[in-house]
C-alpha positions as CSV (number, residue, x, y, z in Angstrom):
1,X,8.9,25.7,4.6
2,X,5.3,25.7,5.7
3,X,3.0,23.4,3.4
4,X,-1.2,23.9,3.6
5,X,-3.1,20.8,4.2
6,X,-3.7,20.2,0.2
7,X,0.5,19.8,0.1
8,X,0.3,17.4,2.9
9,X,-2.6,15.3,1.3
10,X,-0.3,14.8,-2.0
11,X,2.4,13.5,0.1
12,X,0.2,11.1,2.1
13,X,-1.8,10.1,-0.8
14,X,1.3,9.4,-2.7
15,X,3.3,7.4,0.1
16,X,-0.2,5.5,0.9
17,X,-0.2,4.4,-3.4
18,X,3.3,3.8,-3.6
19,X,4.4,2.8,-0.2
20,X,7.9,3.8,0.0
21,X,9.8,2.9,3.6
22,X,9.3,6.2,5.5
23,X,11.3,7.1,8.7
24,X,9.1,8.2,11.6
25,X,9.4,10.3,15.0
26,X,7.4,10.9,17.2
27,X,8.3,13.5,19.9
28,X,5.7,13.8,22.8
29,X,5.8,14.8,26.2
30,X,6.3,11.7,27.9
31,X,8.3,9.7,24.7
32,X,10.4,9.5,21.8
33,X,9.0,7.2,18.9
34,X,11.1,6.6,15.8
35,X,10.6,3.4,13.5
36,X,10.6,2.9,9.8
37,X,7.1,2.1,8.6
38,X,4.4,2.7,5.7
39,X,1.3,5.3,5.4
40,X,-1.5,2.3,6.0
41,X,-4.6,5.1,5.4
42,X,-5.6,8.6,5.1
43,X,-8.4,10.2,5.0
44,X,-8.5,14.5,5.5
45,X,-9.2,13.5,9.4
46,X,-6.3,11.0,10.2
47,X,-3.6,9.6,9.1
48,X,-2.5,6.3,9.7
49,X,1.1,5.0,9.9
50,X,2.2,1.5,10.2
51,X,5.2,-1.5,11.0
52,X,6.2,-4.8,11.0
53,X,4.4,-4.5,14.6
54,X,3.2,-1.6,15.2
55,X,0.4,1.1,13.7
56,X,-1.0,4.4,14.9
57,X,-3.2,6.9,14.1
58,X,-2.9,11.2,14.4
59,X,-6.1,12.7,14.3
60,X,-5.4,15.8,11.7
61,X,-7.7,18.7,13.0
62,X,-6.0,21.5,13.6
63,X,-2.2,20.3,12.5
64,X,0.0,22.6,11.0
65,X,2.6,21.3,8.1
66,X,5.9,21.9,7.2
67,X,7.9,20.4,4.3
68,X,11.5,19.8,4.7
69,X,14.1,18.8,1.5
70,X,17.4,17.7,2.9
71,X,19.2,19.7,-0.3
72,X,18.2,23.0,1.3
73,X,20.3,22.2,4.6
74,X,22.5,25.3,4.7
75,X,25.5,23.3,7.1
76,X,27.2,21.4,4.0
77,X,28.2,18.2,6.3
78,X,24.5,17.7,7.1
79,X,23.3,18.4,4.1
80,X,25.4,15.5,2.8
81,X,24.7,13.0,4.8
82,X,20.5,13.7,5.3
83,X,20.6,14.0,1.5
84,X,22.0,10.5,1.5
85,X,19.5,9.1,3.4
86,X,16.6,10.7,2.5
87,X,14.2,12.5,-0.4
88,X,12.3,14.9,0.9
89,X,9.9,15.2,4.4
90,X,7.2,16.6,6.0
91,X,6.5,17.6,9.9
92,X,3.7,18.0,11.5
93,X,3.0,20.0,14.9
94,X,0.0,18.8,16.6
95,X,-2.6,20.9,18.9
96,X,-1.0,19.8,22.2
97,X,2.6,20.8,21.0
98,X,4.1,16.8,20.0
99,X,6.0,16.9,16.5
100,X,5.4,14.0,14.3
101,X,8.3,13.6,11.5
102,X,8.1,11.8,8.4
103,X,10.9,11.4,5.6
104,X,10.9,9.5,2.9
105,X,14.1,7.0,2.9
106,X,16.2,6.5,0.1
107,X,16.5,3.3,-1.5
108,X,20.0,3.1,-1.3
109,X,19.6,4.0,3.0
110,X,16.9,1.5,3.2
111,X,17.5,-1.5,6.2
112,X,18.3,-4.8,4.8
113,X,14.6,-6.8,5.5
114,X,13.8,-10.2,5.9
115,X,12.5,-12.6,2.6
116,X,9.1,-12.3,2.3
117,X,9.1,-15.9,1.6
């Protein structure tokens, strides 16, 4: 489902205050990126995601947004078993064509971490 910027902004604004584990993917031309990680900042001109060791930053002019919920997957056996894992995500298709994924992990599909001792 496509989402306007002012959709987007609520998710990012949300994950930044709450800080929920988020899986993310990055598909570019020359590599595949995917990580579990935190929305460190956003502004309306980039948003900033973040690791245990690593961080980037998308520059949001000109990005178009999509919203995804894993209960609308029409193929039942997916459906399961992205519903398991995740709540709800959001993709967004940059200017030069890369696709930049972002779902929200579920607690129960969260990976075990480290004390924070």
């Amino acid at each position: 489902m496509i989402a306007t910027p002012e959709d987007a902004r609520l998710f990012f604004d949300r994950w930044k205050e709450a800080a929920p584990p988020l899986k993310v993917r990055l598909w570019a031309s020359s590599l595949f990126f995917d990580a579990v990680g935190t929305v460190i900042n956003f502004t309306p001109e980039n948003l900033e995601l973040g690791g245990d060791s690593w961080k980037f930053t998308i520059p949001l002019e000109g990005v178009s947004f999509s919203f995804s919920d894993p209960r609308e997957i029409p193929v039942a056996s997916v459906r399961e078993s992205e519903t398991a894992q995740y709540e709800f995500g959001i993709a967004l298709q940059l200017p030069n064509g890369d696709q930049l994924v972002i779902m929200e992990l579920k607690a129960s599909s969260q990976p075990a971490s480290e004390s924070d001792d």
